[in-house]
C-alpha positions as CSV (number, residue, x, y, z in Angstrom):
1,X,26.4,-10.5,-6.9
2,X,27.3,-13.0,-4.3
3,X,27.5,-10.4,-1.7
4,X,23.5,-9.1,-1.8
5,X,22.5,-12.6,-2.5
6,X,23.6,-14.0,0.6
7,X,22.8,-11.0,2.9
8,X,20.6,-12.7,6.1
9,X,17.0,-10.9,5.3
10,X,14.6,-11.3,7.5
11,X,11.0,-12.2,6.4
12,X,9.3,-9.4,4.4
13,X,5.9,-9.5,6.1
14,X,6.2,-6.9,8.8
15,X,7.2,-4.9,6.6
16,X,4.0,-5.4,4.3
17,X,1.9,-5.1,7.6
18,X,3.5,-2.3,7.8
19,X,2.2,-0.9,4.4
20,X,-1.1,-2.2,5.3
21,X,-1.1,0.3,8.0
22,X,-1.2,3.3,5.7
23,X,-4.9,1.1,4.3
24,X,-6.5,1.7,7.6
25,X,-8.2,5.0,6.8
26,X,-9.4,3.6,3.9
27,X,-10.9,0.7,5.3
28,X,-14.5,1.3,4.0
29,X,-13.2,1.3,0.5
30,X,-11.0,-1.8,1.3
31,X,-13.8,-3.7,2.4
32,X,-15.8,-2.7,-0.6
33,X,-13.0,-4.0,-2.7
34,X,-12.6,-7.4,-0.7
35,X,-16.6,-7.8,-1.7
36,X,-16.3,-7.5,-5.0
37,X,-12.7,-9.7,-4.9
38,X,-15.1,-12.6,-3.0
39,X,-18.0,-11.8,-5.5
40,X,-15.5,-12.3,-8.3
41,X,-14.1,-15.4,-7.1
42,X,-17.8,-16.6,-6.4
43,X,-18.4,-15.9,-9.7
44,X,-15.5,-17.7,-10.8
45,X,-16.3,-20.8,-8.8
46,X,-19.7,-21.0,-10.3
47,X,-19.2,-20.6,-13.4
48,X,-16.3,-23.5,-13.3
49,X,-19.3,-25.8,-11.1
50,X,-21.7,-25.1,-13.6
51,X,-20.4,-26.2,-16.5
52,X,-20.6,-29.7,-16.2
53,X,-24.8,-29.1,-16.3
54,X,-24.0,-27.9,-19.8
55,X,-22.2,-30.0,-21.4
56,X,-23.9,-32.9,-20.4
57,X,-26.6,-31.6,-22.5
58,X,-24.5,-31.8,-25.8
59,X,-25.0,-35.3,-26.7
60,X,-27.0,-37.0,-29.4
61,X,-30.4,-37.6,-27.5
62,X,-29.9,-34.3,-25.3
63,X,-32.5,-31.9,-25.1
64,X,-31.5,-28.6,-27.2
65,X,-34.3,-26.2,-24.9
66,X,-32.8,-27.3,-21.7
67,X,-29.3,-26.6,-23.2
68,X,-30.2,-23.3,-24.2
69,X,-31.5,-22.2,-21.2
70,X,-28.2,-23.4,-19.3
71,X,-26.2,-21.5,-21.7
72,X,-28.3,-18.4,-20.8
73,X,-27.3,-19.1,-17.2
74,X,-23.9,-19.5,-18.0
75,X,-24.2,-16.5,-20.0
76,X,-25.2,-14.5,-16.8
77,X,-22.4,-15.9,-14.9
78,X,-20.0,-14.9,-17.1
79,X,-21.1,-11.2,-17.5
80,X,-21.8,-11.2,-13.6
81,X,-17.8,-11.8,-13.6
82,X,-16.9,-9.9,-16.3
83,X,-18.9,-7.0,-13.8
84,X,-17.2,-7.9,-11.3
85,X,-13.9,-7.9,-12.4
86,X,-14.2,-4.7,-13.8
87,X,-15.1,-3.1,-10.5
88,X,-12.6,-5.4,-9.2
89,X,-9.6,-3.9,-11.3
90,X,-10.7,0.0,-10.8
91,X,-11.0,-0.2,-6.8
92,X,-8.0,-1.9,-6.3
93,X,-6.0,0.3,-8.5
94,X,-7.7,3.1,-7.3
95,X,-7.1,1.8,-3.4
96,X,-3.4,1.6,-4.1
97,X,-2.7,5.0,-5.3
98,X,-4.9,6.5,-2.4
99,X,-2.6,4.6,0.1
100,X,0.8,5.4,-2.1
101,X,-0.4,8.8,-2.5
102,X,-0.4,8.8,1.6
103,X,2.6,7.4,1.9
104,X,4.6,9.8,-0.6
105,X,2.9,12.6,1.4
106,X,4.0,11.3,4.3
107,X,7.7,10.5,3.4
108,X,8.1,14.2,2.1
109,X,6.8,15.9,5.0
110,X,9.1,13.7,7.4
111,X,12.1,14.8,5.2
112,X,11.5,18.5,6.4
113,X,10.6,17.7,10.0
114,X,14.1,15.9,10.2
115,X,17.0,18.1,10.8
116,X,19.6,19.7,8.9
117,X,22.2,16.7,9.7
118,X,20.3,14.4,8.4
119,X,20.3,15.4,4.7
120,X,23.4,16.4,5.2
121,X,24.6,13.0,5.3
122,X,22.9,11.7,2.3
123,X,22.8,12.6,-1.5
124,X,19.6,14.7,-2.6
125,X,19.6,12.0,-5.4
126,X,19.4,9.3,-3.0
127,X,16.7,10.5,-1.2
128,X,14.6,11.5,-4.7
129,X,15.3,7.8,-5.4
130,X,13.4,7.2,-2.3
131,X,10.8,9.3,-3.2
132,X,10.2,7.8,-6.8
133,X,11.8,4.3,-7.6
134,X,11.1,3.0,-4.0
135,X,7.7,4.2,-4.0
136,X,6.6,3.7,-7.3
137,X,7.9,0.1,-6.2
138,X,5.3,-0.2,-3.5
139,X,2.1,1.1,-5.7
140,X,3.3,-1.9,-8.6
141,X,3.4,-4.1,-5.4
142,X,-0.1,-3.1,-4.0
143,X,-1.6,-3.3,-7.3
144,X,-0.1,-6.3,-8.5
145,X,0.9,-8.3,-5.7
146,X,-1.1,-7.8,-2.6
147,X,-4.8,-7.0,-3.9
148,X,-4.2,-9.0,-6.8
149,X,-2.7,-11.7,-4.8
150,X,-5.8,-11.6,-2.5
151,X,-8.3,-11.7,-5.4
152,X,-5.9,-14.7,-6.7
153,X,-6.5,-16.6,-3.5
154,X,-9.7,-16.4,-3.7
155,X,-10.2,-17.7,-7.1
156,X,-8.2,-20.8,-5.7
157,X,-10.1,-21.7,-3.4
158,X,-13.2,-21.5,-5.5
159,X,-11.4,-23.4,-8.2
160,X,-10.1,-26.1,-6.1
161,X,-13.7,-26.1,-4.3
162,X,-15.2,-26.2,-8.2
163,X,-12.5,-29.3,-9.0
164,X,-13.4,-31.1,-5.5
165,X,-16.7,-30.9,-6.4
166,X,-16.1,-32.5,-9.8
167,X,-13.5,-34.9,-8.5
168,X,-12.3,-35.1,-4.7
169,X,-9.7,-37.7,-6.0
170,X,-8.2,-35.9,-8.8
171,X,-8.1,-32.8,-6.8
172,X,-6.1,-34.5,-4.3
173,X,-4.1,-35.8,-7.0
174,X,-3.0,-32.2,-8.1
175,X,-2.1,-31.8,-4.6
176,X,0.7,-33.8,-4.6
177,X,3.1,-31.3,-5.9
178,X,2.4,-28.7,-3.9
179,X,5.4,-29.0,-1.2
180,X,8.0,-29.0,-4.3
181,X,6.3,-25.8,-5.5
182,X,6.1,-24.1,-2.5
183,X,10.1,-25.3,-2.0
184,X,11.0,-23.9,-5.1
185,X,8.9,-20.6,-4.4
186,X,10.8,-19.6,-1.0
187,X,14.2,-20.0,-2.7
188,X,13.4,-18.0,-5.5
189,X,12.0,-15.1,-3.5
190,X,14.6,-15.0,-1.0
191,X,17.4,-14.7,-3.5
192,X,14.9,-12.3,-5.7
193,X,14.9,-9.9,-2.7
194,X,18.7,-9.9,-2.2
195,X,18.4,-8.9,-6.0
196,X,16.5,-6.0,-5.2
197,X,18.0,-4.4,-2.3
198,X,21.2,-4.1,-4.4
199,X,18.9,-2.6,-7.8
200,X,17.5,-0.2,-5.4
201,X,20.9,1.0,-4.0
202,X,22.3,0.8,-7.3
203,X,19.5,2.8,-8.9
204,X,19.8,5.7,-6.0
205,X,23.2,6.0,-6.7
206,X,22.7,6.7,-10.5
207,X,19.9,8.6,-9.4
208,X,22.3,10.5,-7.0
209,X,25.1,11.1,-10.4
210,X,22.4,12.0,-12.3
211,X,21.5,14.7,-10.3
212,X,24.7,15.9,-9.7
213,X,25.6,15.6,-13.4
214,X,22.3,17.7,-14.4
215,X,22.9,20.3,-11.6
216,X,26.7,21.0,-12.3
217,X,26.3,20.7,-16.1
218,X,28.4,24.4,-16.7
219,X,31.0,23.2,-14.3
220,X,31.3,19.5,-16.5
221,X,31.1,21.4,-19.7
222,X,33.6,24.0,-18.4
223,X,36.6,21.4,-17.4
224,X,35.4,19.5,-20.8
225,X,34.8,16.2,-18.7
226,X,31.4,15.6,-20.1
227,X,32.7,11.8,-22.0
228,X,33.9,11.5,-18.8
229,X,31.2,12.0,-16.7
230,X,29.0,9.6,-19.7
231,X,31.6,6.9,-19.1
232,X,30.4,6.6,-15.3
233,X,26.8,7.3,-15.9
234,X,27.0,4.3,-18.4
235,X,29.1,1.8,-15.4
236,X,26.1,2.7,-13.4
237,X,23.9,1.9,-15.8
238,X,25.7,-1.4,-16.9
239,X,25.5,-2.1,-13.2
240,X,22.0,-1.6,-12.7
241,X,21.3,-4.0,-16.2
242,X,23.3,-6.8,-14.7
243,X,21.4,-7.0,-11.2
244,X,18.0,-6.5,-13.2
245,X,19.1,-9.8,-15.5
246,X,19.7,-11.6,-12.3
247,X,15.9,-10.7,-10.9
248,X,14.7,-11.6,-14.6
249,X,16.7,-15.1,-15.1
250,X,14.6,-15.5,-11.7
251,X,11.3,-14.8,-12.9
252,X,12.1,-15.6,-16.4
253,X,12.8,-19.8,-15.1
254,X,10.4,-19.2,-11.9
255,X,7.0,-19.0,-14.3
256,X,7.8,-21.9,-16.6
257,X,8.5,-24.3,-13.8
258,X,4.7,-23.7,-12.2
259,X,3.5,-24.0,-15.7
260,X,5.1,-27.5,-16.1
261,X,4.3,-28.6,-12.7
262,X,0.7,-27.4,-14.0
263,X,1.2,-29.6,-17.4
264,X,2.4,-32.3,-15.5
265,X,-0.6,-32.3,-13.3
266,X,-2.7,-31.7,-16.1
267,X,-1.8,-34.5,-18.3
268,X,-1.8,-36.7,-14.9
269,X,-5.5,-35.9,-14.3
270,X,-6.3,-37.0,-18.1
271,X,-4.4,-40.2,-17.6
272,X,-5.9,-40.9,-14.1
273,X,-9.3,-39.2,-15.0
274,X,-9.4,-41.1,-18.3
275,X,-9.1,-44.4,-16.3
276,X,-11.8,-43.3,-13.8
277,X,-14.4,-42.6,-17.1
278,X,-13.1,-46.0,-18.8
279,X,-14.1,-48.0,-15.8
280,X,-17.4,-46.2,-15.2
281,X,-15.9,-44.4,-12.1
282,X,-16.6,-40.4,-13.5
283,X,-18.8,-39.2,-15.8
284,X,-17.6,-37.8,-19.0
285,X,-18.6,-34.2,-18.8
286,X,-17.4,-34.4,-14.9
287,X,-13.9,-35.1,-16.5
288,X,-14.2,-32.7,-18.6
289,X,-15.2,-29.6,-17.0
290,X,-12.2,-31.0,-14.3
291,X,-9.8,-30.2,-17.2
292,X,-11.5,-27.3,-18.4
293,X,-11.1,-25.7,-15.2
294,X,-7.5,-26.9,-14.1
295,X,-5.8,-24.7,-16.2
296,X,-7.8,-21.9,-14.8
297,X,-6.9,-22.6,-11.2
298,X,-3.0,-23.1,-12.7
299,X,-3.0,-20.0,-13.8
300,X,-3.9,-18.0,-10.7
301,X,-1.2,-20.2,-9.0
302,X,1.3,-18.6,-11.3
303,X,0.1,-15.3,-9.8
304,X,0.6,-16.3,-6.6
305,X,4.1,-17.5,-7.2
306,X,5.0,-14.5,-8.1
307,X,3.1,-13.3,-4.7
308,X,6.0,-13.9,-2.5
309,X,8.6,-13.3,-5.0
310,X,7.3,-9.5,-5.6
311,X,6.7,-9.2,-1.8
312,X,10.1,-10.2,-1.2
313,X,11.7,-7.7,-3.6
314,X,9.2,-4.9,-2.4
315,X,10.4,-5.4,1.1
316,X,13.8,-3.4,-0.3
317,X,11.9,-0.8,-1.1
318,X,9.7,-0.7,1.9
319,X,12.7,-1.3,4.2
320,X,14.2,2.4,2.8
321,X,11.2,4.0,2.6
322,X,10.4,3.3,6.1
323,X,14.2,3.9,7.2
324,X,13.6,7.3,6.2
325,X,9.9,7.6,8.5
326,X,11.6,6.0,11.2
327,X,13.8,8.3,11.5
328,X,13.8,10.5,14.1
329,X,14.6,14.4,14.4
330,X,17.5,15.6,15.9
331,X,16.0,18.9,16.6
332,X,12.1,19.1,17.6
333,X,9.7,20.6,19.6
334,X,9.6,19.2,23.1
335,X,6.1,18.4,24.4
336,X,6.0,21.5,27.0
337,X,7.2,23.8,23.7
338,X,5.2,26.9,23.5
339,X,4.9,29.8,20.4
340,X,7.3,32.5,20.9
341,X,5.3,35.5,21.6
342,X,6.2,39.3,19.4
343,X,9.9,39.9,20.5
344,X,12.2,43.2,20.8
345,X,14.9,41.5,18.9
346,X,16.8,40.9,21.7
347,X,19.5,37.7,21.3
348,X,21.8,36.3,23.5
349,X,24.3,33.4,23.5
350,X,25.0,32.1,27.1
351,X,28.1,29.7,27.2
352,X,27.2,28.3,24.1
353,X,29.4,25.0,23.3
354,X,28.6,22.7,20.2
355,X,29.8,19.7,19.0
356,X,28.6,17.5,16.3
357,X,27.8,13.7,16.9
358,X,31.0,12.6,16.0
359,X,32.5,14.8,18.9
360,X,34.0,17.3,16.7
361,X,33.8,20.6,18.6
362,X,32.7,23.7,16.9
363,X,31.9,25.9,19.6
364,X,33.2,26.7,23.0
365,X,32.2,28.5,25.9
366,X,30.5,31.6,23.4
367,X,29.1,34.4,25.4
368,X,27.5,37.3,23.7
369,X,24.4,39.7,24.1
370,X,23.2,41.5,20.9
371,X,20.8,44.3,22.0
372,X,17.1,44.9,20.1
373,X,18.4,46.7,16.6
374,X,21.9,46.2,16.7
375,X,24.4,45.1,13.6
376,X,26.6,42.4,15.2
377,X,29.3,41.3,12.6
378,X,31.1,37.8,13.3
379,X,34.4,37.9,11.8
380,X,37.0,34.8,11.9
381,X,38.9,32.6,9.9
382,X,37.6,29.6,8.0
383,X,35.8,27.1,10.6
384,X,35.5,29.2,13.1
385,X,31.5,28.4,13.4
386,X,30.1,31.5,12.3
387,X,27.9,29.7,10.1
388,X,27.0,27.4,13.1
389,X,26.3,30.0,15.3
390,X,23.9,31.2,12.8
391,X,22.3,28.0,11.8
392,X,22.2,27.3,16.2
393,X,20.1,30.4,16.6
394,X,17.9,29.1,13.7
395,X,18.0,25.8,15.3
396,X,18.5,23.8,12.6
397,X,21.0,22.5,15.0
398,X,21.0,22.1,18.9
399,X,23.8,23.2,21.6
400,X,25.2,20.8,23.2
401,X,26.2,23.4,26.3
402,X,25.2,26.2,27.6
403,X,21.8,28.1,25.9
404,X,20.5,30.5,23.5
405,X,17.8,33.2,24.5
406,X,15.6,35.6,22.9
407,X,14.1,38.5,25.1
408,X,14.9,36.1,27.5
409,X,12.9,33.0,26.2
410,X,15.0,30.2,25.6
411,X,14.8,29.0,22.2
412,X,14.6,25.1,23.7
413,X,11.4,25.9,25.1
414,X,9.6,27.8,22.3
415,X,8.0,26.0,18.9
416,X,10.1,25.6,16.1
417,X,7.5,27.6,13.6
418,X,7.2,30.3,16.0
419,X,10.8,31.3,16.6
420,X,11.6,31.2,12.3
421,X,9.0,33.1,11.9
422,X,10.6,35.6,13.7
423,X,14.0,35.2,11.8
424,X,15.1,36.3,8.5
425,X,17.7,35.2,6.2
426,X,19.6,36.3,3.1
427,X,22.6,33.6,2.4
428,X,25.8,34.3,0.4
429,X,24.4,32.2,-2.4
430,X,20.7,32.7,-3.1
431,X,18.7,29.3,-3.8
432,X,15.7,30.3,-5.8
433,X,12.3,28.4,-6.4
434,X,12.0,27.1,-9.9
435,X,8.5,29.3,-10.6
436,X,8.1,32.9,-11.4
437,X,9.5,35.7,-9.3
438,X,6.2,36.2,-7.9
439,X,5.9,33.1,-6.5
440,X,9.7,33.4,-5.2
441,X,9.0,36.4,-3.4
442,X,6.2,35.5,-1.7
443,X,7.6,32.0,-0.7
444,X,7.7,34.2,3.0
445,X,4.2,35.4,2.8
446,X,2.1,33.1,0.7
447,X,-1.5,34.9,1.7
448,X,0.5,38.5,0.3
449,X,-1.1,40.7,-2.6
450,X,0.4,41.9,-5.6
451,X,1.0,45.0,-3.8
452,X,2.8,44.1,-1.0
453,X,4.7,42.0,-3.5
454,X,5.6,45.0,-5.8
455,X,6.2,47.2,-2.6
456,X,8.9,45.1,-1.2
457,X,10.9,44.6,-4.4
458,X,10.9,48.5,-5.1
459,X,12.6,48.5,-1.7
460,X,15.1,45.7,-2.3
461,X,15.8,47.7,-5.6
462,X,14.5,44.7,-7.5
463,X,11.2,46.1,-9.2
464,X,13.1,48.4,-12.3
465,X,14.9,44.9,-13.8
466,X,11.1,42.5,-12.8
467,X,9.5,45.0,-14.8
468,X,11.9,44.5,-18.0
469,X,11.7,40.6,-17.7
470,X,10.1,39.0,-20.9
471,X,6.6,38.4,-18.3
472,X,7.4,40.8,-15.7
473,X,6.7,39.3,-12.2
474,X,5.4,36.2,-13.6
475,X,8.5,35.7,-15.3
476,X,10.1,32.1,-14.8
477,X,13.3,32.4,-13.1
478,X,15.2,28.5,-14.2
479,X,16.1,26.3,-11.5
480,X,17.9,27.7,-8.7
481,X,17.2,31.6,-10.5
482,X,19.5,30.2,-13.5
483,X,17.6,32.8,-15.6
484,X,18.9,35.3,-13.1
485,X,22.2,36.9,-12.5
486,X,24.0,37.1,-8.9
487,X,22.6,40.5,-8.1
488,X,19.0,40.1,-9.1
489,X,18.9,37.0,-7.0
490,X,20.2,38.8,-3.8
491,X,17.5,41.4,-4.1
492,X,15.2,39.0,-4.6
493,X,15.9,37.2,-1.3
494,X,16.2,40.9,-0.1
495,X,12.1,41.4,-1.3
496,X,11.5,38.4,0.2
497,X,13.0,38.9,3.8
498,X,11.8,42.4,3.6
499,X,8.6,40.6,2.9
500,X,8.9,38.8,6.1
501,X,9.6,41.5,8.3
502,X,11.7,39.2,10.7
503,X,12.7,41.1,14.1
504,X,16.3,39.4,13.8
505,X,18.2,39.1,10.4
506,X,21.2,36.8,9.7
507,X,23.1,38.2,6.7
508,X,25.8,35.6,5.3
509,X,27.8,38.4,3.5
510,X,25.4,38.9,0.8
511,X,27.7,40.7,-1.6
512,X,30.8,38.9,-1.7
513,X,30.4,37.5,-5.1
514,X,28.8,40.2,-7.3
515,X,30.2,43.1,-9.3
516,X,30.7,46.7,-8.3
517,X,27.2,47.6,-9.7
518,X,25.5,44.9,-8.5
519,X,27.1,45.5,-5.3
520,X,26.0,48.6,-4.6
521,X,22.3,48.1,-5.4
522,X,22.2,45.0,-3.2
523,X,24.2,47.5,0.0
524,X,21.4,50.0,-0.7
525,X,18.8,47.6,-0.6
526,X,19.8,45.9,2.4
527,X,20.8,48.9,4.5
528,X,16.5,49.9,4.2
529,X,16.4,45.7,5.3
530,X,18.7,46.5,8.4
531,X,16.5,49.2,9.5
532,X,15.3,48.4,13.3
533,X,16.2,45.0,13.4
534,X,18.7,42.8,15.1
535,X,21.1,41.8,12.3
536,X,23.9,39.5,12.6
537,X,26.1,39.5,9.7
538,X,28.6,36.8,8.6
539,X,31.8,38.9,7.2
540,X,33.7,37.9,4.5
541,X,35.2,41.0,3.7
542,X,36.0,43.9,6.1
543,X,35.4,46.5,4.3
544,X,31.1,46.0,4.3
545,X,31.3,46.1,8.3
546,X,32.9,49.0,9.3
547,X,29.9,50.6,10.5
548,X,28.5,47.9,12.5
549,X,28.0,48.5,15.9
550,X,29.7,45.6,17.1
551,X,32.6,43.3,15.7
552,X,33.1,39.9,17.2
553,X,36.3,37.8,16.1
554,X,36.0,34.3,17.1
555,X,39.2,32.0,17.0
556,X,39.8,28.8,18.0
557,X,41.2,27.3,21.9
558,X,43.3,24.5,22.6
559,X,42.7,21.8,25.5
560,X,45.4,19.6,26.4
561,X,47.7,20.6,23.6
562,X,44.9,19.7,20.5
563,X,43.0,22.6,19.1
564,X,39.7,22.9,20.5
565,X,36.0,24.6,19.6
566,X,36.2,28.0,18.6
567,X,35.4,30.9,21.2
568,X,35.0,34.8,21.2
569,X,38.6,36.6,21.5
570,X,37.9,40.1,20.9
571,X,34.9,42.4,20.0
572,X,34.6,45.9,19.6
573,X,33.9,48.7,16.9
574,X,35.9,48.4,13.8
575,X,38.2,51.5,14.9
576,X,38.9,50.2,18.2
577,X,39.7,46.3,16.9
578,X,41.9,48.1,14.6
579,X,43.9,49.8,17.4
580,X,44.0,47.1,19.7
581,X,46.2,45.3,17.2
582,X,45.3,41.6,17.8
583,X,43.4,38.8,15.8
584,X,41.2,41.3,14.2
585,X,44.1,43.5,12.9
586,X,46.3,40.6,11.7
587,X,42.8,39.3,9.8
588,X,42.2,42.7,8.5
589,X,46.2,43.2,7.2
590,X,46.3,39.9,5.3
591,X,43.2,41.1,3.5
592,X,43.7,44.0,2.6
593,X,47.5,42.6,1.3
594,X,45.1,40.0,-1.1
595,X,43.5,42.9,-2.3
């Protein structure tokens, strides 16, 4: 605990300013709601000023008339405020979730502009922890902190004006304790906020298990580790309970103290007051509206120590939510970037090096031209970079030498929607959308009928197993396809590529893991894919490529005695790799011996 705790934090206010930024389109509602907040308070502040003028009417010789009619008036203060606060509490809540709303939007669509790398360094349950417990965070903090903080402030200062009014010398009295409270109040916060940057890390790492646990649930149930895997979800969670205690014991000795410093000054004002009304120094319904009000004004300075002490802990959460927009894209469109226009197909790879940013190199000195409707197959060992080559023409990453061209267009220079929409992909393993099948195939063509839909699935040899599913098309296929065996969901990511009618396809060995049958549905299906396009096909197993037009082996270099990026050391047609009896043979041998 000692660690968070004393971690130097800087003050949490730019970081609120921040947040207020995301108010700015909604300033006409804000201003509304700062009206009513000053209405409120006005309200407040009268009805506090004008209760002296009642009670001085209750006394033996007062005059009942005049007391009714000041009730009346009170009356219509009080429902004034009661109007007010209830217009109060709905725009503010309803301000809050417009701007949260905003800045959950935001936060997702950053997470898909950013590159590939950049989830790839994090947990997907961290960054759903981000995306729930951090901002949930900042909508309790609008709503109950900021605008009610605001609104708080405001009743203050009408209080304390309503209290000066009644007694400038009492008021100054209650003054006095002020610097201790305000002492007290910036220690608090400062160690509540180290509190919270620790619950928040703590709570995406359980967030991050949980996922995982939930996700791999066969493969936990499988090894029989499931105790195992509840023992850690439980230290997380014992974890998580002990930094929360530390925020409550916080707030839990925090709220007392401002109420004593408020009895305290309360029971000083009687003593004091009482003197002043004694000695003919106040009148007696002065002194007593003074302490009717006090505890009002006490009150709202309880919500205002808990003002900096929530800002303080939000600033954890605002501090990783705006890590995450601050971030910046690896990969983007540069400001010249224009769409790439209806291409042939062809693809080429000039001197292509890549390295990653910790100066690992992938990629060296890769020179290849695929002509418009060729079958390109990239054979190699593990870590070669065929995937990366892939994933470079995709740009989901960058080279870091040499370039990549399509009819001649480098890929640098064209928009990032433009040149995907010309690609098409069908990975090894097939990630499917948790809705129907329907909605999975047309995830490339959203605006497509039924028709279309239904057309490219007889194709992809999918539509004769939709059709026996319990709700055919609009059958729900699980998270991930779950519902779904291997093959189905390779023809489904067949339909939908064929769907998209790409000019280039990447094919990551899309049959390795199925079953005879399975296998050869999914081969017919994407031979009628492969049809007059460019395809580049990740092999896996020798025995699907041998009638691609061109084989390219990459294997890896040295420089200065280390092992270096991988490059291109022979290509050719299956037969003539074969006779040339180098890296492609040797490959092919130790295969076949597995087999």
């Amino acid at each position: 605990m000692n660690e968070a705790s004393n971690r130097e934090l800087g003050p949490p206010w730019p970081h609120l300013r921040r947040l207020v930024q995301y108010a700015r389109p909604h300033w006409k509602a804000m201003r509304v709601s700062f009206v009513v907040m000053a209405l409120n308070a006005g309200c407040a502040g009268l009805f506090y000023g004008f209760t002296p003028r009642v009670i001085k009417h209750i006394r033996k010789d007062g005059d009942f008339h005049q007391l009714q009619i000041a009730l009346w008036m009170l009356s219509a203060i009080a429902l004034a405020k009661f109007v007010t606060d209830v217009a109060n509490q709905y725009l503010s809540n309803r301000l809050s979730q417009r701007i949260v709303r905003d800045l959950r939007t935001d936060l997702f669509a950053h997470l898909h502009r950013l590159s590939v790398s950049f989830a790839e360094g994090r947990t997907t349950g961290e960054l759903m922890s981000r995306l729930t417990f951090d901002v949930t965070n900042l909508q309790n903090v609008l709503v109950t902190q900021v605008l009610e903080g605001v609104r708080s402030v405001l009743m203050v200062v009408a209080g304390f004006a309503a209290l000066t009014y009644l007694s400038w010398q009492l008021t100054l009295l209650a003054l006095v304790g002020v610097p201790l409270f305000a002492l007290v109040i910036g220690a608090a916060s400062r160690r509540a906020r180290a509190i919270a940057v620790e619950v928040q890390q703590q709570l995406g790492a359980a967030s991050s298990h949980l996922q995982e646990g939930l996700s791999l649930m066969r493969v936990v149930q499988s090894f029989g580790m499931a105790t195992r895997e509840v023992q850690r979800f439980r230290a997380f969670n014992e974890t998580i309970y002990k930094w929360m205690m530390s925020g409550i014991r916080i707030q839990a000795t925090l709220t007392p103290f401002v109420e004593l410093l408020g009895t305290v000054g309360f029971m000083t004002a009687m003593l004091v007051g009482g003197y002043f009304v004694i000695h003919g120094q106040m009148e007696p319904e002065n002194m007593l509206a003074f302490l009717v009000t006090m505890p009002g004004v006490v009150s709202r300075c309880k919500v205002l120590s808990g003002l900096r002490l929530g800002c303080d802990q939000a600033a954890a959460a605002i501090e990783r939510v705006f890590e995450i927009l601050d971030a910046k894209p690896a990969v983007e469109d540069r400001p010249d970037a224009r769409p790439l226009p209806p291409v042939r197909g062809e693809v080429t790879f000039d001197h292509v090096g890549f390295h990653y940013a910790t100066g690992d190199e992938v990629l060296r000195d890769v020179s290849l031209t695929i002509a418009p409707g060729q079958v390109i197959a990239l054979v190699g060992e593990s870590g070669m970079g065929k995937t990366t080559i892939t994933s470079l023409l995709l740009r989901l990453y960058d080279v870091t030498g040499g370039g990549i061209r399509i009819d001649g267009h480098d890929l640098r220079e064209v928009t990032l929607d433009s040149l995907r929409r010309h690609l098409g992909i069908v990975p090894q393993e097939t990630m499917l959308f948790s809705g129907s099948v329907r909605d999975n195939i047309a995830f490339a063509k959203p605006e497509a009928t039924d028709e279309e839909i239904e057309a490219v699935a007889r194709n992809a040899n999918a539509d004769e197993f939709i059709q026996a599913l319990p709700q055919g098309y609009d059958t729900l296929v699980g998270e991930r396809g779950a519902k779904l065996s291997g093959g189905q969901r390779q023809r489904l990511a067949i339909a939908r590529a064929l769907l998209r009618d790409p000019r280039i396809l990447i094919l990551d060995e899309a049959t390795s893991s199925l079953d005879a049958a399975s296998e050869a549905l999914v081969q017919e299906a994407l031979q009628r894919l492969m049809e007059n396009r460019t395809t580049i096909v990740i092999a896996h197993r020798f025995s699907t490529i041998q009638h691609a037009d061109r084989i390219v082996v990459l294997g890896s270099t040295t420089a200065n005695g280390h092992r270096a990026g991988a490059t291109i050391v022979e290509q050719g047609t299956y037969s003539e790799l074969i006779a040339l009896n180098g890296s492609f043979r040797k490959l092919h041998d130790l295969q076949t011996f597995e087999a």
